[in-house]
MDTraj code that builds the backbone (N, CA, C; nanometers):
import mdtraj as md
import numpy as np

residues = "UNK UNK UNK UNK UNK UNK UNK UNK UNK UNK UNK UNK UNK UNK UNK UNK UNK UNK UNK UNK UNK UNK UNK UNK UNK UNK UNK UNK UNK UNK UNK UNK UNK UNK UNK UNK UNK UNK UNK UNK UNK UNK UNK UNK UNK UNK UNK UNK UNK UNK UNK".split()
xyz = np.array([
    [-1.0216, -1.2375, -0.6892],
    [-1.0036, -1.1029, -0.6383],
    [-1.0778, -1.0819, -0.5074],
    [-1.1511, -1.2321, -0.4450],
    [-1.2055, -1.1692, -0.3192],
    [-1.2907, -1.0267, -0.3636],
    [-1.3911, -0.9938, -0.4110],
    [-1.4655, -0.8983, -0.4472],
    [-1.6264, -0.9650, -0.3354],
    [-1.6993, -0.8590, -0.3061],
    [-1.8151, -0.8872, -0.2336],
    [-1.8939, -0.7854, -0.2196],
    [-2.0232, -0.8266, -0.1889],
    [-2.1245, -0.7328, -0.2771],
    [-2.1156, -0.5913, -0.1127],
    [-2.1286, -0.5050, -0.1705],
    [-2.1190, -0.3472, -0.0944],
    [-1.9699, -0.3288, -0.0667],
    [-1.8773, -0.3900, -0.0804],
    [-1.7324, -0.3440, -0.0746],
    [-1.6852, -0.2394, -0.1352],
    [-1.6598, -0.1278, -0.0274],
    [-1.5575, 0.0441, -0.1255],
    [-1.4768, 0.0090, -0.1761],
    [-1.4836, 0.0821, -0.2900],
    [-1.3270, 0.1083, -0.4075],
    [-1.3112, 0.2612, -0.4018],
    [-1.2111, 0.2589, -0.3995],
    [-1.0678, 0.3939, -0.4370],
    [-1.0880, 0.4026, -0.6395],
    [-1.1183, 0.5460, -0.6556],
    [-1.1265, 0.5136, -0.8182],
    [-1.0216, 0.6245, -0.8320],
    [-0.8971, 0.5651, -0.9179],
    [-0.7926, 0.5997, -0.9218],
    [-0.7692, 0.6614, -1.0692],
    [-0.7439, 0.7665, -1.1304],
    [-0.7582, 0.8033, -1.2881],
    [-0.6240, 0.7783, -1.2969],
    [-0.5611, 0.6843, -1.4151],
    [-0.4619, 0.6413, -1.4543],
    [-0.4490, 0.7039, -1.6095],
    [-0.4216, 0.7907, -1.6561],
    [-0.4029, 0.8378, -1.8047],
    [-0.5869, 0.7972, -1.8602],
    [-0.5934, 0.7524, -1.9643],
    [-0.7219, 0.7200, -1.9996],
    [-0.7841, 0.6182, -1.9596],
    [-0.7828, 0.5425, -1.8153],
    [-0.8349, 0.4805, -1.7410],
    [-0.8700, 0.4708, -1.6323],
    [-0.8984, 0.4379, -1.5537],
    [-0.9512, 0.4065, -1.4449],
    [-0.9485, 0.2670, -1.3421],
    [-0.8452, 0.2977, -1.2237],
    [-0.8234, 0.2185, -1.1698],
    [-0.8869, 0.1648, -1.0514],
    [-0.9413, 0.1039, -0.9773],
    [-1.0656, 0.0273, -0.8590],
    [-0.9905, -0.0111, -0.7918],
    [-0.9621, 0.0451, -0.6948],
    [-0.8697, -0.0285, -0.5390],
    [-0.9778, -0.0403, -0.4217],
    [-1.0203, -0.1965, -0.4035],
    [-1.0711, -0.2011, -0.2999],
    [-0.9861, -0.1486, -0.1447],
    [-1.0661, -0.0576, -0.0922],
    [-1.0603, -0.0286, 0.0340],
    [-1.0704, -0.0862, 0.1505],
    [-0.9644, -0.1388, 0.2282],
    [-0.9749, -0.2750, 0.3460],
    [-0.9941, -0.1861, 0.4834],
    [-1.0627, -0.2196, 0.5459],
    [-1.0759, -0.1635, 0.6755],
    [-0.9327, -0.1880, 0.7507],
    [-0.9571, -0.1031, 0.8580],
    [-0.7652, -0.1281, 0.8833],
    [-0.7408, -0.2487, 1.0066],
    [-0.8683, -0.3017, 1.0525],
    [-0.9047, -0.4323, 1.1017],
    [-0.8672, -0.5558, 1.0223],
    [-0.8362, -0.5082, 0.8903],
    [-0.7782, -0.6567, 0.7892],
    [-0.6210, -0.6165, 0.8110],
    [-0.5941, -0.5634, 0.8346],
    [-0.4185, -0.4838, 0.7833],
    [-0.3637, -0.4738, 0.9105],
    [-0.4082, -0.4776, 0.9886],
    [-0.3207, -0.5524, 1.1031],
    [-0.2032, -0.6652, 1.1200],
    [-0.0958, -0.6028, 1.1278],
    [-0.0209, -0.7742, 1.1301],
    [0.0670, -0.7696, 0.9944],
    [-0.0205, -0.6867, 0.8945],
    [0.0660, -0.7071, 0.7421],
    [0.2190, -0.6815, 0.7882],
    [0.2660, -0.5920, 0.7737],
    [0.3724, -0.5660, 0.8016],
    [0.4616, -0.6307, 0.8641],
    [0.4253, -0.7408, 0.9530],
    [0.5273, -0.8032, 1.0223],
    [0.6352, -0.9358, 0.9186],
    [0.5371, -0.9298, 0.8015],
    [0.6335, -0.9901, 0.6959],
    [0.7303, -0.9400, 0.6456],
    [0.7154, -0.8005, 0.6423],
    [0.7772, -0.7162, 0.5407],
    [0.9369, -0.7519, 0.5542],
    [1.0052, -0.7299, 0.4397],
    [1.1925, -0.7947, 0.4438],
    [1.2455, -0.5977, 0.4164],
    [1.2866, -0.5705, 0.5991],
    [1.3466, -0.4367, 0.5334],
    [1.4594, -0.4463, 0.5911],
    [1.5376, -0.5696, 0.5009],
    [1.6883, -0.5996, 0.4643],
    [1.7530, -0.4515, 0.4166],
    [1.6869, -0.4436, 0.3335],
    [1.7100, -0.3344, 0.2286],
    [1.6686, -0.1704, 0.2174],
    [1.6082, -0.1390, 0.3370],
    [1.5957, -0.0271, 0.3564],
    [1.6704, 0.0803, 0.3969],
    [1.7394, 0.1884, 0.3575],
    [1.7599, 0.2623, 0.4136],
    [1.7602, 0.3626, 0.5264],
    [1.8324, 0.4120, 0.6069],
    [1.8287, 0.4503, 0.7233],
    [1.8332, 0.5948, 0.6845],
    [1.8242, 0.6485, 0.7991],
    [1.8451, 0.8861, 0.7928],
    [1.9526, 0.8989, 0.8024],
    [2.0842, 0.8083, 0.8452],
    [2.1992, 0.8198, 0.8377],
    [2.2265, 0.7844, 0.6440],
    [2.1988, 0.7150, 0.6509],
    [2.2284, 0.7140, 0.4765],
    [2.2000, 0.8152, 0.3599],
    [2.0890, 0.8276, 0.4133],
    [2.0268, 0.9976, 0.3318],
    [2.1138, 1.1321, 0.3862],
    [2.1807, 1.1421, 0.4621],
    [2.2522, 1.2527, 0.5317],
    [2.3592, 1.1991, 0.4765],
    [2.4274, 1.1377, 0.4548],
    [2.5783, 1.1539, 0.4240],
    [2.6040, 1.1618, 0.2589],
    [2.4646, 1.1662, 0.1955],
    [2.4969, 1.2384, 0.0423],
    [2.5442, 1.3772, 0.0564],
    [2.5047, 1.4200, 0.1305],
    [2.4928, 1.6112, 0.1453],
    [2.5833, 1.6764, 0.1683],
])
top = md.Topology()
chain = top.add_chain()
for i, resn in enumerate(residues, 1):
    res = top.add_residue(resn, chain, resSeq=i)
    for name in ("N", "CA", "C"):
        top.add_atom(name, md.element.get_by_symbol(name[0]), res)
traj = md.Trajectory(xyz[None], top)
């Protein structure tokens, strides 16, 4: 899990639990996105022609 000592978590209440999302500076998250496959995404033309 890559965990390290003073790293923020996000504490997330899930029904009777509690969920820990480490918090990444946005210096790590750079770049993510350029993988992303949005084959499959929808456009504002697609959402408009339900209506």
């Amino acid at each position: 899990m890559h965990l390290q000592a003073g790293q923020r978590f996000a504490v997330i209440p899930k029904g009777n639990a509690i969920v820990l999302a480490p918090i990444h500076p946005l210096e790590e998250m750079r770049g993510i996105l350029k993988v992303a496959d949005t084959s499959d995404y929808r456009n504002r033309t697609d959402c408009l022609e339900r209506y």
